[in-house]
N, C-alpha and C positions, 0 to 999 in steps of 0.2 A: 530829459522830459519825462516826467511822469505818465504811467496809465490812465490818470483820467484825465489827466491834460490832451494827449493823445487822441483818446477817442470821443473828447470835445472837439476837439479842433476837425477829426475826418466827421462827426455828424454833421457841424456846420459847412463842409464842403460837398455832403452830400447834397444838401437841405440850397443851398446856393446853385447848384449843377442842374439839380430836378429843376427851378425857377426857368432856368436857362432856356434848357430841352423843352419843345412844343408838345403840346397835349393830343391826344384825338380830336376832341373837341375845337382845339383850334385848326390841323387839317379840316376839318369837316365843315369849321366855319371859311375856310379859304375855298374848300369846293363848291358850297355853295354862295358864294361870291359870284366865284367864275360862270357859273351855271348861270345865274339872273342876270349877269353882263352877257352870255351868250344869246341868251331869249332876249333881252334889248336888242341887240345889233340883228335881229334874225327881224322881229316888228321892224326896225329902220327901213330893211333891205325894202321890203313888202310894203312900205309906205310909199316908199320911189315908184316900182314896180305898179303900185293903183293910181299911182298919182295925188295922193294925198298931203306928202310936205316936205316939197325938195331941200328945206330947209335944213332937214331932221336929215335927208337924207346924205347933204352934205355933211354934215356932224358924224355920220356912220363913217366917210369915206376918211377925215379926220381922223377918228378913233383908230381905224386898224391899218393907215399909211398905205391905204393903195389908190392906183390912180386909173383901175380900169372898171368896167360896169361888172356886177354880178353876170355870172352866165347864166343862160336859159334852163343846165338842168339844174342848176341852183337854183334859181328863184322857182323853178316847178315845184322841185323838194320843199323846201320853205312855205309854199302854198297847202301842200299835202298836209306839211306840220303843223301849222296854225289853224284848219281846218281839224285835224284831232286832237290838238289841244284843246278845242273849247268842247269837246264832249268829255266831261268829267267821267264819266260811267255808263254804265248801259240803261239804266236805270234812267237816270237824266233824258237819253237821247232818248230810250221811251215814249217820254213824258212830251217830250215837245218833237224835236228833229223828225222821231221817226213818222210819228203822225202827219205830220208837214208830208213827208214823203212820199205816205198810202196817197194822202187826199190830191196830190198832186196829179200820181198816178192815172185818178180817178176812181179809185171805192169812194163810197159818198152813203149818204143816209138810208134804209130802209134796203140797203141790198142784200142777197143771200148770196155770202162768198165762202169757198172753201181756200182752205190751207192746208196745201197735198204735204203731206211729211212735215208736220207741223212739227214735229220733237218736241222737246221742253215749251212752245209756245211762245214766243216772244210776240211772234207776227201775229199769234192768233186772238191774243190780247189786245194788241195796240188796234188791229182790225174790228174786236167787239167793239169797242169806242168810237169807231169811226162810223160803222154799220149805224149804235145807236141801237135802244130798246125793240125797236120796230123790226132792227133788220138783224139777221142770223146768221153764222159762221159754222160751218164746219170744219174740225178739227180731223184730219186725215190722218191716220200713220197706224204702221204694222206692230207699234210696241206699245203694250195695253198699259205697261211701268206708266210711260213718260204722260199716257194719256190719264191715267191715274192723278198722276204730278199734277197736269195742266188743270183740270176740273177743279186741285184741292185750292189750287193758285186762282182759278176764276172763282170761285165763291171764297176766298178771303177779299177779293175785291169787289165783289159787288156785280158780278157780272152773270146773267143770268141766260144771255142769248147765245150761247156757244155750246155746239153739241159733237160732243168727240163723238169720231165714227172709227171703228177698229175694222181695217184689212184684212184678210185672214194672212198669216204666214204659211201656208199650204202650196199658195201659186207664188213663186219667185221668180221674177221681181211683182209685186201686183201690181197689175193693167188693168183692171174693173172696181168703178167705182159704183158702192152700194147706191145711188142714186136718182132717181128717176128724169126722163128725157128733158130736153129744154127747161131747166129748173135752177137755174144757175146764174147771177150777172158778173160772178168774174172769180179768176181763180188765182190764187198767190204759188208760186212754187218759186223757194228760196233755197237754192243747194241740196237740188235731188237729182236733175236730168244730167248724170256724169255716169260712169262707168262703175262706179263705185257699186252704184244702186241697181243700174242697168248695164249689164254686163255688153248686149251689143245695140245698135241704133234699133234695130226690128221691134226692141221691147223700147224705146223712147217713141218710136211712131205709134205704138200700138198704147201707150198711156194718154199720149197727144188725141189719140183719135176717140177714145173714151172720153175726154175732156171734152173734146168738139161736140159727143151726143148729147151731155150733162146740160151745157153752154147755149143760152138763151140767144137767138140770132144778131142780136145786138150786142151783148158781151165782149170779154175782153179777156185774156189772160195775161198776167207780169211775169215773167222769168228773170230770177237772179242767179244771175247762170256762174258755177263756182266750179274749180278742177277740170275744167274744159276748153276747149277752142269755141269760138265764139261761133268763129266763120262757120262751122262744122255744125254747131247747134239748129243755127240759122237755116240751114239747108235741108235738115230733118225736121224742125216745124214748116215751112214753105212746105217739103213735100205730103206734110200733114193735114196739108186743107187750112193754113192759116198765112198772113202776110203782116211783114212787118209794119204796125200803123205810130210808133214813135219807139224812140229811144230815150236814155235818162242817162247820167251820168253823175251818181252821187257820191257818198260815205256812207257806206250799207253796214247794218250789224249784221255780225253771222257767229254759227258758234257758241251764244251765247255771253258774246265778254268781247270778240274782237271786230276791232273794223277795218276796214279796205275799201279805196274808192272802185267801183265797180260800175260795169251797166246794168240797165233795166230794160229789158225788151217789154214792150207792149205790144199782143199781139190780137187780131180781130180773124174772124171768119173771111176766106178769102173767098169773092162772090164772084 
């Protein structure tokens, strides 16, 4: 057999082999197969689970041969998952969820609320909006950057009622707030009252207790309490002059980018 007979015949068997052999693209297209069969049967489960279509849910119990009910930390998981599924981005939850959340709370129109460590702003955004032209936000926190940040982000959007207040970094952790007496209906604090920020409870009472002079007798404070024992929290605002007047239990942002369902203590002046 000739040379070019030869390496005719191994091209055509390379060219034949490569056909054979799966691509990336076709892995990728088998992963994500699996991945949209798995988000089905996970909707199935959670249809059962609300009572929506035992129908569908019998079709679930079909699909993967088993003959027993999901379990309860399963179907919790599953609830957690379709609950951050539908928040696309932070951005989105912004827009609708978070707002849903404040208003829920109760911030509401024409009020004057601060946002103690407000960092980048998330909260203190979604807050301008809710307050409305009438009512004012304060932007709270010890780093002039992020306050910076937050103003150049309120006036890309149009928001004119929100007024960063800078802490000094001199007293650490700061427990005084630049503010004058009863002048306040309600205060946000989103992942500050932790060790991180306050080294022991003496400087979390002693911020609580500034909050309480600021804090119109009617007011309210929200705590989303992050890196801490809850129970622990609870017992340093109580001995603060304040009582627990609801709780909330949602899918909080934090961070900037990530969420976790957490609580929300609401807390009032205890008389």
């Amino acid at each position: 057999m000739s040379a070019v007979v030869r390496n005719t015949t191994r091209a055509k068997y390379d060219r034949n082999t490569a056909m054979r052999e799966p691509t990336i693209s076709y892995y990728l297209k088998v992963l994500d197969k699996y991945r949209t069969r798995a988000l089905h049967l996970s909707k199935v489960a959670m249809a059962k689970e609300l009572g929506i279509s035992p129908h569908t849910y019998r079709a679930w119990y079909r699909d993967n041969n088993k003959k027993r009910k999901p379990s309860s930390k399963y179907v919790k998981w599953i609830k957690s998952f379709l609950e951050s599924r539908d928040i696309v981005s932070a951005d989105r939850w912004m827009e609708k969820e978070g707002l849903q959340l404040l208003c829920s709370i109760g911030f509401g129109e024409r009020d004057v609320v601060v946002d103690f460590g407000c960092g980048r702003g998330d909260y203190t955004l979604m807050l301008a909006r809710v307050v409305g032209e009438r009512g004012k936000v304060y932007s709270v926190d010890k780093d002039k950057g992020v306050l910076s940040e937050l103003m150049g982000r309120a006036y890309g959007k149009g928001l004119t009622n929100i007024h960063g207040t800078f802490v000094s970094r001199d007293k650490q952790p700061p427990t005084e707030l630049p503010l004058p007496d009863a002048s306040i209906d309600a205060f946000w604090l989103s992942d500050v009252l932790h060790d991180g920020y306050f080294k022991n409870d003496e400087h979390k009472k002693a911020l609580i207790s500034e909050v309480r002079r600021t804090l119109k007798e009617d007011g309210f404070i929200a705590v989303h309490p992050v890196h801490m024992e809850e129970k622990r929290l609870k017992k340093i605002i109580k001995e603060a002059g304040f009582h627990m007047d609801r709780e909330y239990r949602r899918v909080v942002l934090f961070h900037g980018s990530e969420f976790h369902r957490a609580s929300i203590f609401r807390l009032k002046i205890a008389r």
